[in-house]
Wavefront OBJ file of the C-alpha trace (Angstrom):
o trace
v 10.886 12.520 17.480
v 13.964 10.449 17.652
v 14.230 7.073 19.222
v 12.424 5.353 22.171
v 14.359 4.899 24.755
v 12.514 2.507 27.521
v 14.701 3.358 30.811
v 14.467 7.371 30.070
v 10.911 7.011 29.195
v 8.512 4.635 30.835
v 6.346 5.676 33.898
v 3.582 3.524 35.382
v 0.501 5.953 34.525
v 1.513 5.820 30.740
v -0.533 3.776 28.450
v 1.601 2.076 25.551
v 0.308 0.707 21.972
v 2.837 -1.995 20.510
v 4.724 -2.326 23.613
v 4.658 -4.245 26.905
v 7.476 -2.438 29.877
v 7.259 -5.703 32.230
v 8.892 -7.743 29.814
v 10.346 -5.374 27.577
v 8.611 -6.980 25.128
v 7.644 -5.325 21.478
v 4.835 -5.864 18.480
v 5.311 -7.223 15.714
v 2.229 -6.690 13.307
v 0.024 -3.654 12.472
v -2.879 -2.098 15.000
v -5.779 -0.840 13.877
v -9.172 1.409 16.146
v -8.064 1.192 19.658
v -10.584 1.956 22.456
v -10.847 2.345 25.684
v -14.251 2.728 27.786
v -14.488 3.576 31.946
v -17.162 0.946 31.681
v -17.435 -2.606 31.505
v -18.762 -3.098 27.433
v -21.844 -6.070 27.464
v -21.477 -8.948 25.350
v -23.908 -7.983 23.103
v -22.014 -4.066 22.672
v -18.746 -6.382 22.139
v -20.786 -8.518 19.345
v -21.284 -5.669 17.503
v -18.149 -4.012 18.050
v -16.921 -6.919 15.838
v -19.343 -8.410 13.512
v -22.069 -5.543 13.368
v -25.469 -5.224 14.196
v -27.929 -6.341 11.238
v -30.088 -3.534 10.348
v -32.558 -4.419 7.810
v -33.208 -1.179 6.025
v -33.168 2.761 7.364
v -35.989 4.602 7.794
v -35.154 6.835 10.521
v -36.405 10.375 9.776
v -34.103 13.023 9.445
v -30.512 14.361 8.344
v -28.067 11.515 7.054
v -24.983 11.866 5.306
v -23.485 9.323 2.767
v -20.161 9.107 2.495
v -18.398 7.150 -0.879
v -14.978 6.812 -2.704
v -13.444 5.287 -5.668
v -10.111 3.355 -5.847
v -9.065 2.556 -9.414
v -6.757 -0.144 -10.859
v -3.401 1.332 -9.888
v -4.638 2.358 -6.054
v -5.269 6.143 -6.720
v -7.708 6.705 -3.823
v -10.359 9.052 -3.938
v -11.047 11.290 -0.881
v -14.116 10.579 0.951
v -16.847 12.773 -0.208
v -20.365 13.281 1.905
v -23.296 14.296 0.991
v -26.384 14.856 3.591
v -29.936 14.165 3.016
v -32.967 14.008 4.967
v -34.789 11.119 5.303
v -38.659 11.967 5.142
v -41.061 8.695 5.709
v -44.284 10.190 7.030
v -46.965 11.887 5.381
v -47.864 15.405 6.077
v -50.396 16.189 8.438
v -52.830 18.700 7.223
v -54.713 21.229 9.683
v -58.012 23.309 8.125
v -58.302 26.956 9.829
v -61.461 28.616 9.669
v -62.012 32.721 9.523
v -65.003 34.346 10.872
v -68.025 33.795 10.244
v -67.829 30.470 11.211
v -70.370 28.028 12.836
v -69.893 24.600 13.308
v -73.361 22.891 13.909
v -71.899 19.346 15.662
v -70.247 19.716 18.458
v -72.410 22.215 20.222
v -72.290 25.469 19.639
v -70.750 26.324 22.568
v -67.741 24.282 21.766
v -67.535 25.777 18.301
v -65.044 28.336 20.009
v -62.884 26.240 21.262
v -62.097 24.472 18.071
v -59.777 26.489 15.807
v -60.021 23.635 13.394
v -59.716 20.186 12.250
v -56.822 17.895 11.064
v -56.294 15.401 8.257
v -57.316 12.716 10.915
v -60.594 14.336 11.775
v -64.109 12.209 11.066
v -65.193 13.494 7.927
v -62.150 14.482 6.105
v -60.452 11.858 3.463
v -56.696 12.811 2.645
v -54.814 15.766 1.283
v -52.615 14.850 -1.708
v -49.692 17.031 -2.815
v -48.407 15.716 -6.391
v -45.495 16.956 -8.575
v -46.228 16.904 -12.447
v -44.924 14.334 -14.332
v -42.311 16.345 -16.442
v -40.373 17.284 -12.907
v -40.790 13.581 -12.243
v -38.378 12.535 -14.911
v -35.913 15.072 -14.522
v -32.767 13.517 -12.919
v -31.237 14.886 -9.834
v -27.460 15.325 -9.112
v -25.981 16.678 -5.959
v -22.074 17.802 -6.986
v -19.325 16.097 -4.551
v -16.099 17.736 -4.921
v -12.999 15.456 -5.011
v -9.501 15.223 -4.305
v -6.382 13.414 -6.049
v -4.825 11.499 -2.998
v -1.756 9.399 -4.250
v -1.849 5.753 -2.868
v 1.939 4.698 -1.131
v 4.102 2.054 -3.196
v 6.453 -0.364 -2.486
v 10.397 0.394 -3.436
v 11.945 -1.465 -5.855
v 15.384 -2.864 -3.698
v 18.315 -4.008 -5.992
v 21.486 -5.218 -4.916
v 25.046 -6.501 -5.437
v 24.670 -10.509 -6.580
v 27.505 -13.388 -6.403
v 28.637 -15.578 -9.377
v 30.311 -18.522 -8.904
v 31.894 -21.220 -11.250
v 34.577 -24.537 -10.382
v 37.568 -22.238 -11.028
v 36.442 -18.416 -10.504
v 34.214 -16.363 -8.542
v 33.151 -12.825 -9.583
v 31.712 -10.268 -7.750
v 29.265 -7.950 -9.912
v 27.855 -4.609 -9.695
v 24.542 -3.570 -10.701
v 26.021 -3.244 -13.934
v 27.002 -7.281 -13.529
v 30.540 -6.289 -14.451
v 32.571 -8.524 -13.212
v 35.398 -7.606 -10.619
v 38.034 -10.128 -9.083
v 39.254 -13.195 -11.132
v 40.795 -15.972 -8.898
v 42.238 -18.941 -10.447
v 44.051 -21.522 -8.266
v 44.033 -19.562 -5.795
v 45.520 -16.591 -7.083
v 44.834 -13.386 -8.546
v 44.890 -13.223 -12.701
v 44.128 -10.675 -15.797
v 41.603 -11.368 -18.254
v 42.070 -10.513 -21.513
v 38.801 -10.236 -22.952
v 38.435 -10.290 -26.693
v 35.634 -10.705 -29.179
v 36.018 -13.495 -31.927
v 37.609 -11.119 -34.738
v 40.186 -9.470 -32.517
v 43.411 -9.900 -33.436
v 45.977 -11.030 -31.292
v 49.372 -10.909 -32.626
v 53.042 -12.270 -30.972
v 55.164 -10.135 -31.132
v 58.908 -12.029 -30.154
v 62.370 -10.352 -29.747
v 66.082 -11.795 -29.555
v 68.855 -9.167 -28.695
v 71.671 -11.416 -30.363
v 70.717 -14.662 -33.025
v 67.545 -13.561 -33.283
v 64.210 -15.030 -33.617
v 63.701 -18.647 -36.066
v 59.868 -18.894 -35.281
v 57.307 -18.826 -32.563
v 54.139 -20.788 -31.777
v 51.387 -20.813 -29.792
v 47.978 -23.182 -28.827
v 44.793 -22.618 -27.399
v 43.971 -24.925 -24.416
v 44.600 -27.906 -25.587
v 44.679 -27.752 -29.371
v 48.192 -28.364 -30.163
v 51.042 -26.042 -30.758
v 50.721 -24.220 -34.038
v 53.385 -22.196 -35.682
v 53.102 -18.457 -35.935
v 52.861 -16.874 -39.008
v 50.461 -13.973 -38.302
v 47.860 -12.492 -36.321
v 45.376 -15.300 -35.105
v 41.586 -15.103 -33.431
v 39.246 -16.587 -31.623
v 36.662 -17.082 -34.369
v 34.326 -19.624 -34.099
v 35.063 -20.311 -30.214
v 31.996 -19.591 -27.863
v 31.951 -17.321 -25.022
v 34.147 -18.311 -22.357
v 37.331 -18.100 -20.918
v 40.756 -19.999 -22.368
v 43.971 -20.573 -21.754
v 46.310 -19.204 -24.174
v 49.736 -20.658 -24.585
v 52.833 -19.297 -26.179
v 57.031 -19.641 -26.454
v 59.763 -18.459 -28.930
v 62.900 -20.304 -30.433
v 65.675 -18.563 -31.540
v 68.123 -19.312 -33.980
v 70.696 -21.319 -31.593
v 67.757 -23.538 -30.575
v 67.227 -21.690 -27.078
v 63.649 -22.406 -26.244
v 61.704 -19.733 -24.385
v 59.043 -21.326 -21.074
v 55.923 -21.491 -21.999
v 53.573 -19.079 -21.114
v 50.227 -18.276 -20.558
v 47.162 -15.945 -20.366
v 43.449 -15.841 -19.965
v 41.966 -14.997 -22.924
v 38.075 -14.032 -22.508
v 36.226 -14.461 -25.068
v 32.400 -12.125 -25.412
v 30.980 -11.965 -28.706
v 27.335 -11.132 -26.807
v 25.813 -7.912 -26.252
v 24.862 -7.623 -22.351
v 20.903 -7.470 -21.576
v 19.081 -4.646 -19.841
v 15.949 -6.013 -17.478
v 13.487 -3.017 -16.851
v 11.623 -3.749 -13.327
v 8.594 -2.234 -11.498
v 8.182 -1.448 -8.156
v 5.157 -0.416 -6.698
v 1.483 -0.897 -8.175
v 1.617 -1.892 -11.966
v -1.447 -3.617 -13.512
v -2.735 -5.049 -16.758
v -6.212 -4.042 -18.421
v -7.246 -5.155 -22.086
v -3.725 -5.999 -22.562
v -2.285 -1.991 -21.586
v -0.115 -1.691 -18.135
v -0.903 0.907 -15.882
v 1.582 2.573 -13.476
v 1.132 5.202 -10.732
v 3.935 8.635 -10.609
v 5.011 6.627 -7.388
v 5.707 3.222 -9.497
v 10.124 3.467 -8.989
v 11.312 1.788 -12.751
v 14.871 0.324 -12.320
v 17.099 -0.761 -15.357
v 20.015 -3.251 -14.403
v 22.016 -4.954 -17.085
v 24.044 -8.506 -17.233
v 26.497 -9.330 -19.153
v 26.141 -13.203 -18.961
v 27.976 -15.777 -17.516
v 31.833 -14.746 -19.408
v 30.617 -11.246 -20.709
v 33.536 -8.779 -19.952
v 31.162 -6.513 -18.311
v 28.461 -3.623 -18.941
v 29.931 -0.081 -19.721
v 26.994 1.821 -19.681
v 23.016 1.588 -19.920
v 21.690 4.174 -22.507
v 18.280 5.578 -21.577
v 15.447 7.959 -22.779
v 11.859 8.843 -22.179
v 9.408 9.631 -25.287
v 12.542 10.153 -27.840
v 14.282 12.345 -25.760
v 18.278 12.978 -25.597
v 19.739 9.914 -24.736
v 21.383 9.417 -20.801
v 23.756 7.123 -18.899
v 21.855 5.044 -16.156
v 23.186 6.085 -12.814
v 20.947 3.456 -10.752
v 18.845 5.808 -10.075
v 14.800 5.113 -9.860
v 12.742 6.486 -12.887
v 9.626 7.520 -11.950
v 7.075 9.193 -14.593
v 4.182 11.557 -14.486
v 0.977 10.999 -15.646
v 0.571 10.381 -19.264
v 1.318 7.858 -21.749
v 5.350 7.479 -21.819
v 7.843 5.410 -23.824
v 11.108 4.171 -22.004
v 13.590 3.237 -24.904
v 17.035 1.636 -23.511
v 20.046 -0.840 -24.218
v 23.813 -2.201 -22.896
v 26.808 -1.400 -24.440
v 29.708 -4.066 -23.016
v 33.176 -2.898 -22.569
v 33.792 -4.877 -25.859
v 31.547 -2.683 -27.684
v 29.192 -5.531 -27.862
v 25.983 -3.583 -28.491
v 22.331 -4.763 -27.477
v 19.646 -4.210 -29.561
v 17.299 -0.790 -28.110
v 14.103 -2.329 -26.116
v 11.260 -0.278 -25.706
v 8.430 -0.189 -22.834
v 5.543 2.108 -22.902
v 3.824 2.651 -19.683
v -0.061 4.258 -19.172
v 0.554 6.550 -15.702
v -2.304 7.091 -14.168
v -2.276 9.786 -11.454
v -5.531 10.910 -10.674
v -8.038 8.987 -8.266
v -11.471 8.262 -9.863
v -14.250 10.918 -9.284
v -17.640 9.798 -7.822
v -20.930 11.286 -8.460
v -23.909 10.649 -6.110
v -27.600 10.529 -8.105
v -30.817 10.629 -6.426
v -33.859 9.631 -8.303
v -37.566 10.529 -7.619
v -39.308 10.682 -4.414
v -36.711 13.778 -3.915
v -36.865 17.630 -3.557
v -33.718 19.430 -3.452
v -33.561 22.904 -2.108
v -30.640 25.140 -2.010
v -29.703 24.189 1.304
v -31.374 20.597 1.487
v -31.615 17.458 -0.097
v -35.051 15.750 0.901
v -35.594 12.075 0.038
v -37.569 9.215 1.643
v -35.882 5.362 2.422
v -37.415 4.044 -1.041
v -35.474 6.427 -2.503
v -32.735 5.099 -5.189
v -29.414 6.645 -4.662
v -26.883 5.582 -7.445
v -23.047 6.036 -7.480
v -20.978 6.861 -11.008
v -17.639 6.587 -10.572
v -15.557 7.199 -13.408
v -11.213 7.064 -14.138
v -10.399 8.344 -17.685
v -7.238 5.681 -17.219
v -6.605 2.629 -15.460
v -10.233 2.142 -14.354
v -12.265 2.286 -11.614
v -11.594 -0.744 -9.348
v -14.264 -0.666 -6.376
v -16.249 2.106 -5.052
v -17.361 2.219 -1.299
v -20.414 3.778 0.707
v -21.664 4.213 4.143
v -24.225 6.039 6.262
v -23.626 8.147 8.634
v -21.083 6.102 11.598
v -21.802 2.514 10.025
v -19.651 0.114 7.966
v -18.515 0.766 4.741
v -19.812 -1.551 1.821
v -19.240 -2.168 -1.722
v -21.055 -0.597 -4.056
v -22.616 -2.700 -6.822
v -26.065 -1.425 -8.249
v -28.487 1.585 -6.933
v -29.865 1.183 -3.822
v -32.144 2.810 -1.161
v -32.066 3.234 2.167
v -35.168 1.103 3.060
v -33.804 -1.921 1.127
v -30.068 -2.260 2.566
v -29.061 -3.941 5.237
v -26.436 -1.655 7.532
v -23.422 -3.304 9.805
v -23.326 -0.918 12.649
v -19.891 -0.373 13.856
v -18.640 2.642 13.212
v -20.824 3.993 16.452
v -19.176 4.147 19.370
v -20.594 2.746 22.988
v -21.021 5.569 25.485
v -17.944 5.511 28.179
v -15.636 5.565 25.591
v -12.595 7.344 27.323
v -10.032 7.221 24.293
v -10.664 6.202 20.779
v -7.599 5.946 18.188
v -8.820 5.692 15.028
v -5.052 5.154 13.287
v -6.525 7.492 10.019
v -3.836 9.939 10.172
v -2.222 8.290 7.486
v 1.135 10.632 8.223
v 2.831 12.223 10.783
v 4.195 10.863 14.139
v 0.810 12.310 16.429
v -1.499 9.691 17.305
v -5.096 11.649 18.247
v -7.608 10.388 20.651
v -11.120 11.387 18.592
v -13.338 10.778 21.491
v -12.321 14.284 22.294
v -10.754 13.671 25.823
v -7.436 14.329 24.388
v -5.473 11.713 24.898
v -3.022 11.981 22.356
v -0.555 9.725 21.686
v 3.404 10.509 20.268
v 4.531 7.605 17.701
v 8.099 6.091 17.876
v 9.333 4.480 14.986
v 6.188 2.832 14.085
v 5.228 3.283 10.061
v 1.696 3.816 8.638
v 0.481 0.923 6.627
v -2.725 0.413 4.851
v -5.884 -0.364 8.215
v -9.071 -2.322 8.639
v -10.312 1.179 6.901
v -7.988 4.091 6.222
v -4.520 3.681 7.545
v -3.117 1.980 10.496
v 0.222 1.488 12.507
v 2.648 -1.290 11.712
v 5.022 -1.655 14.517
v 8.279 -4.079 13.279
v 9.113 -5.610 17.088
v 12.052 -3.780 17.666
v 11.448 -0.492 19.133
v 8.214 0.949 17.894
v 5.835 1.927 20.058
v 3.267 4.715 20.667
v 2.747 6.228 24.261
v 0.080 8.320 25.498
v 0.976 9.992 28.811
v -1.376 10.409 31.763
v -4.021 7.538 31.422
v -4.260 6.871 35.078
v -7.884 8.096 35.836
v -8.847 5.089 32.800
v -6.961 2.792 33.002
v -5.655 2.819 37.198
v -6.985 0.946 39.541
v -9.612 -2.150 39.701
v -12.582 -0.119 38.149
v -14.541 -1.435 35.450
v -13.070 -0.809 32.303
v -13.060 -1.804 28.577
v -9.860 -2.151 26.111
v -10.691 -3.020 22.623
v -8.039 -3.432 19.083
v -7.533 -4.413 15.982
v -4.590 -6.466 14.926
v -3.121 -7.849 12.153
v -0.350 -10.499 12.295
v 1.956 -13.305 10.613
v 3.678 -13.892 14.243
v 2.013 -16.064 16.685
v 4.521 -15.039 19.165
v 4.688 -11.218 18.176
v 4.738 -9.508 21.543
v 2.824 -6.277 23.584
v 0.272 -5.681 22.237
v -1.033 -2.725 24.705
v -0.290 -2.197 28.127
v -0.588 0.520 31.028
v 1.510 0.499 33.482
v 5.010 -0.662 34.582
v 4.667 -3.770 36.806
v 1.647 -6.293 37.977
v 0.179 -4.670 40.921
v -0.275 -1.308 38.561
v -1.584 -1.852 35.703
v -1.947 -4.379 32.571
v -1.096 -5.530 29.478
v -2.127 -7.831 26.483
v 0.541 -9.852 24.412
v 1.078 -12.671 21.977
v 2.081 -15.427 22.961
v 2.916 -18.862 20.430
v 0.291 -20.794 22.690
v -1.635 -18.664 25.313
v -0.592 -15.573 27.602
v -2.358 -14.809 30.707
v -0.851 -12.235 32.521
v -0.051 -11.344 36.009
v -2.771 -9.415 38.234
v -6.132 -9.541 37.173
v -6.645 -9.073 33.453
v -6.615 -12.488 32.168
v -6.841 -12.384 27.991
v -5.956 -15.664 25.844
v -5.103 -15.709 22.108
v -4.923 -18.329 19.716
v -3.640 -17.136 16.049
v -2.729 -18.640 13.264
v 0.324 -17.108 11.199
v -1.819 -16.509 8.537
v -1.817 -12.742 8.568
v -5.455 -12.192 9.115
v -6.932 -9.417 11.490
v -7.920 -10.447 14.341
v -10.504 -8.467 16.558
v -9.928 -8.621 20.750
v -11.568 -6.899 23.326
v -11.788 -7.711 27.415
v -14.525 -5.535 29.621
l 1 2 3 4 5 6 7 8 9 10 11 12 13 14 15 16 17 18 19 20 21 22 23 24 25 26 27 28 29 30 31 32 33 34 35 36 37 38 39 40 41 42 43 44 45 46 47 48 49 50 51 52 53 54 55 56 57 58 59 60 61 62 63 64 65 66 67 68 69 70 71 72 73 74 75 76 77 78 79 80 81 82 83 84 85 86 87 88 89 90 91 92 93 94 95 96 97 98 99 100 101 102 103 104 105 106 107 108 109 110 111 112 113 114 115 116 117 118 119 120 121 122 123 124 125 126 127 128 129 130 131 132 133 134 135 136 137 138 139 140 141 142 143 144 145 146 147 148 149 150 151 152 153 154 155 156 157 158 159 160 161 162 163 164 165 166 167 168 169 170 171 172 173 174 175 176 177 178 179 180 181 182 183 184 185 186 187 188 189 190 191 192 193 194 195 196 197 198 199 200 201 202 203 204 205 206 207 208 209 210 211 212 213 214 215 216 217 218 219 220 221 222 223 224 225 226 227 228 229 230 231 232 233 234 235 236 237 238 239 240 241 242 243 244 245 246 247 248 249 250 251 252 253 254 255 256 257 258 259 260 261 262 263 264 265 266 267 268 269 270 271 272 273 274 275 276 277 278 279 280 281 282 283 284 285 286 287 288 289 290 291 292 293 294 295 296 297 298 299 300 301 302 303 304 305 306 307 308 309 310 311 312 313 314 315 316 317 318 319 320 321 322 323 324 325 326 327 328 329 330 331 332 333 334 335 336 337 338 339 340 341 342 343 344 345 346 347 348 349 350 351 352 353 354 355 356 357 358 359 360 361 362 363 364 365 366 367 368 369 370 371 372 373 374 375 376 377 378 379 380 381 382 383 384 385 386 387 388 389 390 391 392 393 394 395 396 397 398 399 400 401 402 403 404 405 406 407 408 409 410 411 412 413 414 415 416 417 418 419 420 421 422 423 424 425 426 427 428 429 430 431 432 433 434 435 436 437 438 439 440 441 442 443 444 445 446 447 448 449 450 451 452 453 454 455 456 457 458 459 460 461 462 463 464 465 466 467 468 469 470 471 472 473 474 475 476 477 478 479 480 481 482 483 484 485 486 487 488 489 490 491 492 493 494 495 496 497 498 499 500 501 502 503 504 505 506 507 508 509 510 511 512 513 514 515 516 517 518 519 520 521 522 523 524 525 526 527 528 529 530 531 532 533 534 535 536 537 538 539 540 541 542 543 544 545 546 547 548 549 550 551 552 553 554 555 556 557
């Protein structure tokens, strides 16, 4: 919602991500799951917060959900599907109930009324065994996860004016490469660009004696008489000097004079580029609808310059490249093109088929035996094996991802059960959280606070960029920030408190990180420094990056 405007906009209760007010200072990285907490976090809750607790195996009765995705070669993402079980370790306990008549010799009889039975535990009973039969046993068992086509951004493909320069000219091209301004000595001349065959003919007049005979040379050939049309056959592209004079017939002897004479007997050539996600399996490229395609053509070094690019798609009519970007839809597509110079000079048609791939894999979750599945329900126990299918009728399936319930994601390899994988925990948050940005909008300039306190932030200028998981914010150091209004209650004061973020960075001195507050005194804030920053008040934090663009986990409690 337009610009950020510091002076119109700061107060000291406001809370701002990328963005420091004391020092007008900005970000310059991305951010990634910002927390606060009205608590100070233990060193232990911090440790976790960052590497993850090591839990060896689940076997905690009752309802989980998995959640999984596919990403295949060209970054289609799949959307995160769940499915819920219930984890079910213990065995049943079993009570017996007696009607009437009933006597029960030992105990006493008088107790024999206050016993309405006996369980599975009981002296004298063994076990109570409930089996399935072995043809329901090898019957596999699917639970059906819906999925969603989600396409993954791309990079642009930028092109742009170039320079060429030689001893005695300089020519500015277009994305054509046609050449513009001609400067020789200083001053502005004509080309007159030819091909080896083409004629060029004097053509000398005399109003009174007339004309005896005229002559001409080529740089520094010699003068030659004229007795007809002459060429340029057998001289190689470049440019020449072209000298010529008349004598009449009283022996008056015209100055010499002179043109440029450039010579093209080459066809330009076209360069097809990709922008955006393009890869290579068993030899076939793969593109996604978002891959831009961009055709430029060059003339070469003394070429006379491109006329037109001639395009089609899959033998369709043929078009005039406007420097547009091609982009395709899914399928397998043919891109057929070639230069035509302003000689005529005529390139020989190149073609480039391209596999588009659209559509994100689509994941299937299997459960095998111990497992009942209602209508409702899925029951399993932790020695359960759960296997993933992922499948991608195109480019392939590069990775697919899993997680339990609030815990880290991790990469799927073979089957697995929930008893025999060891869990990261992070994905829980500590109680006291107060505000927790998760940055997986992915869109839209709303940050929301999902610890449900509503603290909702409004995003200025800062652009969504791929995050830890899902999508973060990358803020470019020049007037991106996000504010969230009316943090005072969190983040006032000398209370305890906890601020933790994820950053990612190829500046060691990149800026504000987070601060609330206008001034030391009220408030704090966290920034980069090229050595150390400790900042005023009483919120000391130090950080010590390399440039290497790795993310970097902080907190202070």
């Amino acid at each position: 919602p337009g610009l950020w405007n510091i002076s119109a906009a700061a107060s000291a209760g406001d809370l701002y991500l990328g963005y420091s007010p004391r020092d007008n200072d900005y970000y310059k990285g991305a951010l990634d799951d910002v927390a606060i907490y009205s608590r100070a976090l233990t060193d232990e809750e911090i440790r976790q917060r960052y590497q993850g607790a090591g839990v060896s195996g689940v076997t905690t009765e009752g309802p989980h959900y998995i959640s999984h995705y596919s990403v295949d070669i060209v970054g289609n993402k799949e959307q995160i599907s769940t499915g819920t079980v219930i984890v079910d370790n213990t065995p049943p306990v079993t009570a017996v109930e007696f009607g009437a008549p009933y006597v029960l010799i030992d105990p006493p009889l008088d107790e024999v009324l206050a016993a309405a039975g006996m369980t599975a535990g009981d002296e004298g009973v063994s076990s109570i065994d409930k089996s399935y039969p072995d043809e329901l046993k090898s019957q596999p068992y699917e639970m059906n996860i819906s999925s969603v086509i989600l396409s993954g951004a791309t990079d642009y493909y930028n092109y742009s004016s170039s320079t060429f320069s030689a001893s005695a000219a300089e020519m500015e091209f277009d994305y054509y490469g046609n050449p513009g301004v001609y400067l020789y000595e200083g001053a502005k001349v004509d080309i007159h660009y030819v091909r080896g065959e083409t004629p060029v003919s004097l053509i000398a007049e005399d109003a009174w004696s007339g004309v005896k005979r005229s002559e001409y040379k080529i740089m520094n050939s010699g003068w030659l008489d004229y007795t007809g049309s002459v060429n340029f056959t057998g001289y190689a592209d470049g440019i020449y000097m072209f000298y010529y004079r008349s004598y009449d017939n009283l022996g008056h002897i015209e100055g010499d004079k002179t043109l440029f004479a450039g010579v093209d007997n080459t066809a330009p050539s076209t360069e097809l580029a990709v922008g955006g996600a393009r890869f290579t399996v068993n030899g076939i490229g793969y593109i996604s609808p978002d891959t831009k395609i961009i055709l430029t053509s060059d003339d070469g070094e003394w070429g006379v310059g491109v006329k037109e690019i001639k395009w089609n798609v899959d033998g369709g009519a043929w078009e005039v490249w406007q420097g547009q970007a091609l982009q395709l839809q899914e399928g397998i597509h043919t891109i057929r093109y070639y230069s035509v110079d302003n000689l005529g000079n005529t390139e020989q048609m190149k073609t480039q088929t391209f596999y588009v791939d659209a559509a994100a894999p689509e994941t299937a979750m299997t459960i095998a035996q111990p497992m009942l599945e209602t209508e409702e329900k899925t029951y399993i126990t932790s020695a359960s094996s759960i296997i993933l299918t992922a499948e991608d009728d195109l480019s392939g399936v590069a990775a697919t991802k899993w997680k339990l319930d609030d815990y880290n994601w991790l990469e799927y390899a073979q089957p697995f059960t929930l008893a025999g994988t060891t869990i990261t925990e992070g994905g829980g948050i500590p109680a006291g959280c107060a505000a927790y940005w998760n940055f997986d909008e992915g869109e839209g300039n709303v940050l929301n606070d999902t610890s449900g306190k509503g603290n909702n932030g409004t995003i200025y200028g800062a652009s969504w960029t791929e995050g830890k998981t899902g999508s973060a914010l990358n803020f470019d150091g020049s007037n991106d920030v996000v504010k969230v209004p009316g943090m005072e209650d969190v983040c006032a004061g000398y209370k305890d408190f906890s601020v933790e973020f994820w950053m990612k960075t190829s500046v060691r001195h990149s800026g504000g990180v987070i601060a609330h507050g206008w001034w030391k005194g009220y408030g704090w804030y966290f920034r980069l420094d090229s050595a150390y920053w400790s900042n005023y008040g009483n919120v000391p934090l130090f950080f010590f990056l390399s440039n290497n663009g790795d993310r970097a986990y902080a907190a202070y409690a």
